[in-house]
N, C-alpha and C positions, 0 to 999 in steps of 0.2 A: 416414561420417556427415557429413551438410552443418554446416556452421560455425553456418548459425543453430541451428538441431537443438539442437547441442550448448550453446550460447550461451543459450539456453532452458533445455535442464535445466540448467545451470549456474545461472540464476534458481531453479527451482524449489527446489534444496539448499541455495541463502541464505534462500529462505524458509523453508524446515523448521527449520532450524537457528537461525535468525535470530525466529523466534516459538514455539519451545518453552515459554517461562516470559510471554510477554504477558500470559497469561490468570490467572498465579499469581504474579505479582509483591508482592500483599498478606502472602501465604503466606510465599515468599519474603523476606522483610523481618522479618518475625515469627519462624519458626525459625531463620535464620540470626543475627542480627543484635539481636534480641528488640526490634525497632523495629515498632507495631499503628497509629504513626496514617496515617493517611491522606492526608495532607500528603504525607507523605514519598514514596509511591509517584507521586504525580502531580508533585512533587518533579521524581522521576530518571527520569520518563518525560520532561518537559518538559527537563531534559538531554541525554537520547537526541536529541530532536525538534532541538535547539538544534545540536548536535555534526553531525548530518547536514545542517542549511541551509549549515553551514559548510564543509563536509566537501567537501559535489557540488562545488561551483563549485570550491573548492580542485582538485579529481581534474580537473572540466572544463579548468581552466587548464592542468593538468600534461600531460595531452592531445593538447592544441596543441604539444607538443614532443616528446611521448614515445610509443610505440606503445603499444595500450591494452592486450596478452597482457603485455608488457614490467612497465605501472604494476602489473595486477592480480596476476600472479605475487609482486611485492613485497607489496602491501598486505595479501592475503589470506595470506604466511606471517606478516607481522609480528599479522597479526589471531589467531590461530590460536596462535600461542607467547603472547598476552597471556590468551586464552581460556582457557589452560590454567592459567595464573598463578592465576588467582581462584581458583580450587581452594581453594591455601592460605592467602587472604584472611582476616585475624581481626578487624579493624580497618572499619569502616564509610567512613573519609575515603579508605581505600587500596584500598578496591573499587571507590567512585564517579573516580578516577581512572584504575585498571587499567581498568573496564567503559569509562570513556568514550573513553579512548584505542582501546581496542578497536573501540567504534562508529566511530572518525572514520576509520579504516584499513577496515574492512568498507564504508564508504558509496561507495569506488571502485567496487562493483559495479554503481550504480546507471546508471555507464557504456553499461552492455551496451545497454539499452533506446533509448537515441537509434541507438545503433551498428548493433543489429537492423535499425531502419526505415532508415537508410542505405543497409545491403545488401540491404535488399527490394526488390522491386517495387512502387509507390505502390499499384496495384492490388489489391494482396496486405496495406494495410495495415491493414482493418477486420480480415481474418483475422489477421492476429497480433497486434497490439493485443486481440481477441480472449482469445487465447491464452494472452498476457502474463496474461490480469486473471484467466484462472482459474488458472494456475499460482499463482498470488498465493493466490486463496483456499484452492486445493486443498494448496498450501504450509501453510496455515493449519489444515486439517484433520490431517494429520500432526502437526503442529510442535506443537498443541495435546494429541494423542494421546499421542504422544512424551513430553511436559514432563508429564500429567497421572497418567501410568503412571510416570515417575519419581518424582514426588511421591508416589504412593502405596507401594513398593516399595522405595527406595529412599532415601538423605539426597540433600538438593537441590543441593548442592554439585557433583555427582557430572555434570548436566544442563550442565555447562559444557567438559566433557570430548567427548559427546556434539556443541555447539555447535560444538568445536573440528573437529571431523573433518567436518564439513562446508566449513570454511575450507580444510582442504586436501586435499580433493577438487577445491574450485574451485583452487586450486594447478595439479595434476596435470592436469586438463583445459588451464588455460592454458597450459602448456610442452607439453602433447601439439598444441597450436593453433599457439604461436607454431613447432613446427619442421616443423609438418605443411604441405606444398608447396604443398597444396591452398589458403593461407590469402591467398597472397599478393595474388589480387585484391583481397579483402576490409582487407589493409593498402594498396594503395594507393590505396582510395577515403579510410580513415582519412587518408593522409595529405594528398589532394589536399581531405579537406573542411576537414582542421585547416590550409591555408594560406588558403582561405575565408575560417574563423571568424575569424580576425584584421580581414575588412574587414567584417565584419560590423555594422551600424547598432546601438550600444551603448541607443541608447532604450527603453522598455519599448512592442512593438505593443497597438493597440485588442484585437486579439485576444488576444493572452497577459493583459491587464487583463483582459477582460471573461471568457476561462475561469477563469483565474488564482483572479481575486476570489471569482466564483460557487462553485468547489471548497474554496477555501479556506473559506467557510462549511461547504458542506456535508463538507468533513471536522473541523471544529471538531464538529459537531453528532454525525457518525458517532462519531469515537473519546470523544467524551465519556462515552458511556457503556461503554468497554469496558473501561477498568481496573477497575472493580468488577462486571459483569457478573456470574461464577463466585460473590463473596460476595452478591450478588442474589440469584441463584437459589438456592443455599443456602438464603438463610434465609426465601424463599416455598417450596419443597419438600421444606423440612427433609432431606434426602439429602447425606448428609456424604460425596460421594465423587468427588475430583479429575479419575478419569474421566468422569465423567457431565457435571460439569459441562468436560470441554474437550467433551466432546461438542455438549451445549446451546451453547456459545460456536462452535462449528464447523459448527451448521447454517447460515448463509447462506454459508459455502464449497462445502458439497455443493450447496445450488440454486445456488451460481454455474457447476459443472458444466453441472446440466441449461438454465440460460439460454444457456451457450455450446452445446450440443448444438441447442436450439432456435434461437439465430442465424443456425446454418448452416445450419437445413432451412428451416423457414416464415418462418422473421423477418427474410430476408435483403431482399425490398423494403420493410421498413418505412424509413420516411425519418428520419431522424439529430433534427431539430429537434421533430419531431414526436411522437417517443418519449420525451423528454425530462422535459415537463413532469405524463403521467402516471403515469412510474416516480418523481417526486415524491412527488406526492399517495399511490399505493401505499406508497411510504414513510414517510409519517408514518402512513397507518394500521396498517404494521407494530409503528414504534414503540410508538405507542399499546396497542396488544395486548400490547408486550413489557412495557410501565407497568402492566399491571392489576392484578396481585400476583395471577394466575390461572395455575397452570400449566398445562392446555393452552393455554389463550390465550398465556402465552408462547413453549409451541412454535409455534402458529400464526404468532404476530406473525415472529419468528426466519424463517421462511419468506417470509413476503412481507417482510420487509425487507431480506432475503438479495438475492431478484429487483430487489428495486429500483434497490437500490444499486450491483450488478452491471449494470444497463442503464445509470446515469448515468452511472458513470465511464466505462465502454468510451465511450459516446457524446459523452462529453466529450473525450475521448484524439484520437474519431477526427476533430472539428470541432477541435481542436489542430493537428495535421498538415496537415489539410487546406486551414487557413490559412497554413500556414509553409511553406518552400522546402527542399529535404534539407541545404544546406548552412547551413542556420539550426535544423537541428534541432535538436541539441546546446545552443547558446542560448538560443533559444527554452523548450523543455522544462525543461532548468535554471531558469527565470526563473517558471513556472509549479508548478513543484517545490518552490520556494524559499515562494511564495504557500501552494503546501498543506502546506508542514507548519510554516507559521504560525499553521494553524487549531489544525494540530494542538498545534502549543505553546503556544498559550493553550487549551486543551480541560486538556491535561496539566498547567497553573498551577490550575486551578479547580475540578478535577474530586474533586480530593482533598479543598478547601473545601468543595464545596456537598453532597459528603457526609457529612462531620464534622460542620458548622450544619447540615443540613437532614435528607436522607433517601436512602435507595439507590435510591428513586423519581423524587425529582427530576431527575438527570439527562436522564431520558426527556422530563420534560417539558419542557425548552430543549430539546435536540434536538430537539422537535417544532416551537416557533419558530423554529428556525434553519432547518429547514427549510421552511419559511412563507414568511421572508425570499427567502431562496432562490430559489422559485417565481415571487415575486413583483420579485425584480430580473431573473429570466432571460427574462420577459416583456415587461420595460421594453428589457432591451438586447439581445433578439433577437427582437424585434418585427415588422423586414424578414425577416428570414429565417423565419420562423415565416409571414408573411403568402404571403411568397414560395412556399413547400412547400406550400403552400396552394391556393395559386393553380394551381401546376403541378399537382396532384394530381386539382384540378376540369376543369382544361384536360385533362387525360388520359382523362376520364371518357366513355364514347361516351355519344352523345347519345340521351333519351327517344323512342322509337317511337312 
């Protein structure tokens, strides 16, 4: 099996495992801990969010010295023996330090993804970028499955056990990589880019700003509404059952399937800038349909906000790259990383506020401005290039008879 192959499913088992309880975190809090407000989950979400901005650049530094099978065989047992610790957790101050210390060891695998497009071919990089974005959702489809059938069946405790055996799975792949002979091109591209990144131009690019900025809204806007999702639907479909709702929370991972199905037959010449700003617009009208306090309307909205958001990001990913050079990727990526889950830590500060004052409605409705804003800067700072795809598009067109 090819190194990226594996290097992928390797992503996909940190998702599963790594979003088992996303969706049930309120739940969580409440039977274990007998902690209901709201605060408190957007709280130690905005912890998680905080621990990984810290984390990447930390792994990335360590990188530049050390081979990356090497970092992650460590990180991922020391992640995996603390996973198991929480177990017997009784105390609330001694789980937000075992969980976060856990996070900051798991965030080494964030590695792989610069590492992937390294050993790709650039040509090859919409297809795995691609690939990456639905392992992510379809990570999420499980992971919520997983966490939602343990909460029903099960004490929730129990979902950390579980978490852990995904850590060392990613273990056992990395020491079947680091001795497997096959690996060594793939180390010495690692090591000739991490003598690179050292001369690397430390400034932040117009391009890393201008993606950076624009995702970092729009993931402030995305995740705002997903720690409370599950108690959402809840209590517009009175359906008191932890499956259903990772289900409902797991539909735009299933269309993020069928959008990467659809990339790779008909939507491969649509052009990058050009797609961008009406999987926007699609998006707030998902949102919007997910605010109605209607539940088909919520499954609908769930559907198109699924497609939406699933075209942004891939298409955000791929004008990332495409501005940056392989030996800046690592850098680069990191520094755009760091931007989105800035949004995400203030989504994770607030999100627990605005629904304690206000309503489990409200969030939809700033994520629908945020996505506003959105549209509205990626207009102003991709203007040329918009005008540009444009122009070529016309210029391609044969001419009227």
């Amino acid at each position: 099996m090819k190194v990226k192959t594996l290097l992928i499913l390797m992503t996909f088992v940190a998702v599963v495992s790594d979003t088992m309880l996303h969706p049930f975190y309120p739940q969580f809090f409440s039977q274990q801990f007998g902690i209901d407000t709201p605060e408190h989950t957007g709280y130690y979400l905005a912890g998680c969010c905080l621990t990984i901005m810290i984390a990447f650049p930390f792994w990335a530094w360590v990188h530049k010295k050390y081979q990356l099978f090497d970092i992650l065989m460590i990180t991922q047992l020391l992640a995996g023996i603390l996973c198991c610790s929480i177990y017997w957790v009784q105390s609330i101050e001694f789980f937000w330090m075992l969980a976060l210390s856990m996070i900051f060891f798991k965030g080494s695998y964030l590695l792989m993804y610069p590492f992937i497009m390294k050993i790709d071919k650039e040509e090859n990089h919409t297809s795995s970028i691609s690939i990456l974005s639905v392992i992510v959702h379809f990570g999420a489809i499980l992971g919520a499955f997983f966490g939602g059938s343990m909460l029903d069946w099960f004490e929730v405790k129990y979902v950390f056990f579980i978490m852990a055996m995904g850590d060392f799975v990613q273990l056992f792949v990395c020491f079947y990589l680091k001795r497997n002979p096959t690996t060594v091109e793939e180390k010495e591209v690692s090591e000739d880019t991490s003598e690179k990144l050292s001369t690397v131009q430390k400034w932040i690019k117009p391009h890393v700003l201008k993606v950076g900025g624009l995702t970092m809204i729009l993931y402030f806007s995305t995740f705002l509404i997903r720690p409370f999702f599950v108690e959402y639907w809840e209590s517009v479909s009175k359906y008191d059952s932890n499956i259903l709702g990772g289900l409902m929370y797991s539909i735009p991972a299933f269309v993020g399937v069928i959008a990467l199905i659809y990339n790779h037959t008909k939507g491969k010449n649509q052009q990058v800038y050009k797609l961008i700003l009406p999987s926007i617009i699609l998006g707030i009208c998902g949102i919007a349909l997910q605010g109605s306090g209607y539940v088909l309307s919520i499954v609908f909205g769930r559907i198109l906000y699924g497609w939406a958001v699933f075209q942004i990001y891939v298409q955000f990913d791929v004008i990332a790259f495409k501005s940056s050079q392989p030996e800046e990727y690592a850098s680069d990526y990191s520094k755009i990383h760091f931007l989105q889950n800035l949004g995400v830590l203030f989504s994770s500060l607030v999100s627990g506020f605005i629904v304690d004052h206000f309503s489990l409605e409200m969030p939809f409705g700033i994520a629908i401005a945020g996505f506003v804003i959105a549209a509205a800067i990626y207009m102003w700072a991709f203007k040329k290039e918009i005008i540009s795809k444009n122009n070529q598009n016309k210029a391609a067109m044969p001419a009227a008879v």
